[in-house]
Residue, then its C-alpha position, 0 to 999 in steps of 0.5 A: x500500500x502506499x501513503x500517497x492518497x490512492x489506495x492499492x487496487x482501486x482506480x484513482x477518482x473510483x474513491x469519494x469520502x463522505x464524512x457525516x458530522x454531528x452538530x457537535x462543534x469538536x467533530x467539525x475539528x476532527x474532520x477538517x484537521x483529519x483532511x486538511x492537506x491531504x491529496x486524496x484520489x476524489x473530493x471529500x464532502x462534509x455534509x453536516x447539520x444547518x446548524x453547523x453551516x455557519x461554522x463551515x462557510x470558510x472551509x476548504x471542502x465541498x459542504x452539503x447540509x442535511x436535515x433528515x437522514x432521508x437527505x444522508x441516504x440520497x446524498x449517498x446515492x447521488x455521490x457513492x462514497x467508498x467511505x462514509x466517515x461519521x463524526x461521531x456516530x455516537x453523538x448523532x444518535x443524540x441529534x433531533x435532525x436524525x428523528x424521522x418523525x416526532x414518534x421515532x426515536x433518533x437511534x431508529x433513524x440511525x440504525x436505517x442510515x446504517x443499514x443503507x450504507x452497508x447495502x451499497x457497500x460503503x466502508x463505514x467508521x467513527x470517531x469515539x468522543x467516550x475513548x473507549x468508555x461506552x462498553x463499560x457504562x452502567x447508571x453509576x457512571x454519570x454525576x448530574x449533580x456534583x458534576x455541576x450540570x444539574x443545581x442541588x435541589x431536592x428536584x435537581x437530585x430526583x431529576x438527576x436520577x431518571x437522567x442517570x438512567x435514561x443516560x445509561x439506557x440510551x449510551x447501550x443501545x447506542x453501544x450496541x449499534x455502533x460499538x462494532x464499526x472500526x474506530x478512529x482516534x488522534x494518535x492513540x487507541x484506547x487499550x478495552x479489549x473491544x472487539x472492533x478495529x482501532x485506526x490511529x493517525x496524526x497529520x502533519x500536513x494540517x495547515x496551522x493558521x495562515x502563515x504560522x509554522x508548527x512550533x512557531x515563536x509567539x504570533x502577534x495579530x494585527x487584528x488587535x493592534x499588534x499586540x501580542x494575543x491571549x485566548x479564552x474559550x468557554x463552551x456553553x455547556x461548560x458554561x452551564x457549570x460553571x454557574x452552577x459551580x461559582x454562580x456571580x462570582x465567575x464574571x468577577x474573576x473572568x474579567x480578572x484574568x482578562x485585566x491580567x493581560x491587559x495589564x501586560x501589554x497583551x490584547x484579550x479576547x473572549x469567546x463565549x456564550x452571549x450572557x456571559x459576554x454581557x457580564x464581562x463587558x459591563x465589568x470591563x467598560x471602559x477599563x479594558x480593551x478586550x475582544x468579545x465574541x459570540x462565534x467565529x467561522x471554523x477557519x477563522x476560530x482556528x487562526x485566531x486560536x494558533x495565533x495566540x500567545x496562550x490560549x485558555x480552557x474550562x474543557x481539556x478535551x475540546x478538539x481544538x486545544x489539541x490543535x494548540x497542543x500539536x502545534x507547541x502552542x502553550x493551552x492551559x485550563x482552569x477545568x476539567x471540562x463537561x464530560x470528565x465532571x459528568x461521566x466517572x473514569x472518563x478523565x483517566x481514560x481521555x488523558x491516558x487515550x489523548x496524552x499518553x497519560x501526561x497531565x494537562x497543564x491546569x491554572x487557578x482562575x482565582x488566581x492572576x496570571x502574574x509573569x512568574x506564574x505564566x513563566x512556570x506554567x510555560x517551562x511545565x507546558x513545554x516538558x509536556x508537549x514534547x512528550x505528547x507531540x513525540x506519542x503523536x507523530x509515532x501515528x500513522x497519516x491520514x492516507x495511510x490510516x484510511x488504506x488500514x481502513x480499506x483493507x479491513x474492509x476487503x477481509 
């Protein structure tokens, strides 16, 4: 087999790739960093929900949209993929888009996508966002309530309950679905024994913002004046928790960290959700020039994110910070992240799949982001990077991943 983007035994053009995307914002990341630069033998389509479209706009890649799997099957039809990625199939069995009719469940209206695609006999995977978890569930494994998701109420804890089991009822079907299709996973496979084909890869060839090398020095933008940049991204769901966690006081000490770098010449920037930005800029008027921002356009996000001289997160698992961490740009977190609050084990078992079991860097956002401390962080940051790029780059590419992919099928 070669890596060259043709795969042995097929005519090169006879290969289309679909890749399916939930509404999840991290599999529009894994997608676009799966194909970018990559030289494959037919165009690549993503074809992802309306409401992702905007995120999209910018892509290097031809976009289609959807609305009701009866749209996935005609697409099929009309473009006969060889390959149908679908980024996550875990989580589009989460989506309303994938309900048929108000009656059916969404599970149902993928369980026919599935079947579809085996009839024309397309090679199918997913990518895993539980890192191998999903076989090992049981209703004990999701905390509503400290997690911070739900308040603790006497309702928040009854309600938390019927959660925990529709949670589990619903994550074994979709196990049982899904479980057996070959999985994909940036540089490592998780080790669970499962009975299902692991595909790794990592891309070096993925473009790292305009004009930025891969471990470049740091990047000022000219966006902001020239100053040199520092980045936060909070997701609402994590958002969510952390009022449910700090309540007033986050906006407060938000607004701190942005005033740290203000304070030393740097330009902040904030995205995130609306009501969070409206706190922050009525603490912040007139006090501080920052950059607050609701959303941005994928490729737009992913410059601004490389861009910067540090990055910040509530969520060390977003799939973008692994774009800051495979390029050597420094990426600090002041939480954990949803997932790893609300479903026990996962934290170990992202950190071991992702990182090879090297901590992420975490911060104290009640603390300031004094020289010293950020001095300390950076020299921790570095140690650790290396070892994680070194785990990253032992990967197969994205070409040769997807002949693994191929030549499973032809077994």
């Amino acid at each position: 087999m070669r890596a060259s983007g043709h795969w042995m035994g097929e005519t090169p053009g006879s290969i289309g790739i679909l890749v399916v995307l939930s509404g999840d914002y991290g599999d529009l990341s894994m997608a676009d960093y799966l194909v970018a630069g990559q030289h494959f033998s037919a165009p690549v389509v993503f074809l992802l929900p309306e409401s992702l479209r905007h995120a999209a706009a910018d892509t290097r890649h031809a976009v289609r949209t959807y609305a009701r799997v009866g749209q996935i099957v005609g697409i099929v039809k009309e473009l006969s993929p060889r390959i149908v990625l679908l980024f996550s199939a875990y989580l589009l069995t989460a989506d309303r888009l994938f309900s048929l009719s108000p009656f059916l469940p969404s599970l149902a209206a993928v369980r026919r996508l599935l079947r579809h695609l085996r009839s024309a006999n397309c090679l199918v995977a997913t990518n895993d966002p539980f890192c191998g978890l999903s076989a090992q569930l049981t209703p004990s494994s999701f905390d509503f309530v400290s997690s911070g998701l739900l308040g603790r109420s006497q309702r928040s804890r009854w309600l938390a309950a019927m959660r925990r089991l529709t949670t589990f009822a619903h994550c074994r079907s979709v196990h049982r679905l899904v479980g057996k299709l070959p999985h994909i996973y940036v540089g490592a496979a998780p080790s669970d024994g499962a009975d299902r084909k692991l595909l790794t890869f990592f891309n070096p060839d993925a473009a790292c913002g305009a004009g930025i090398a891969r471990r470049a020095p740091d990047v000022r933008v000219g966006g902001t004046g020239a100053l040199p940049t520092w980045v936060f991204v909070l997701s609402e769901i994590d958002l969510h928790i952390q009022y449910n966690l700090h309540g007033d006081s986050l906006a407060a000490m938000l607004s701190s960290r942005l005033a740290d770098a203000a304070s030393r010449g740097r330009a902040p920037i904030l995205i995130a959700p609306a009501r969070l930005l409206a706190q922050v800029r009525q603490r912040t008027a007139d006090k501080i020039d920052v950059l607050l921002l609701e959303s941005l356009p994928y490729a737009q996000f992913v410059d601004t994110l490389l861009r910067a001289e540090y990055a910040f997160y509530w969520n060390v698992f977003s799939f973008s910070t692994l774009l800051r961490l495979m390029n050597g740009r420094p990426v600090f977190f002041f939480d954990k992240g949803h997932l790893a609050r609300i479903m026990r084990g996962y934290y170990a078992a992202a950190v071991a799949c992702y990182f090879g079991g090297f901590e992420p860097i975490f911060a104290d956002p009640a603390e300031p982001l004094t020289p010293g401390e950020l001095e300390a962080l950076g020299h921790r940051f570095t140690a650790y990077a290396a070892r994680v790029i070194a785990r990253f780059e032992a990967a197969p590419s994205p070409s040769r991943m997807l002949e693994e992919l191929v030549a499973a099928g032809r077994t």
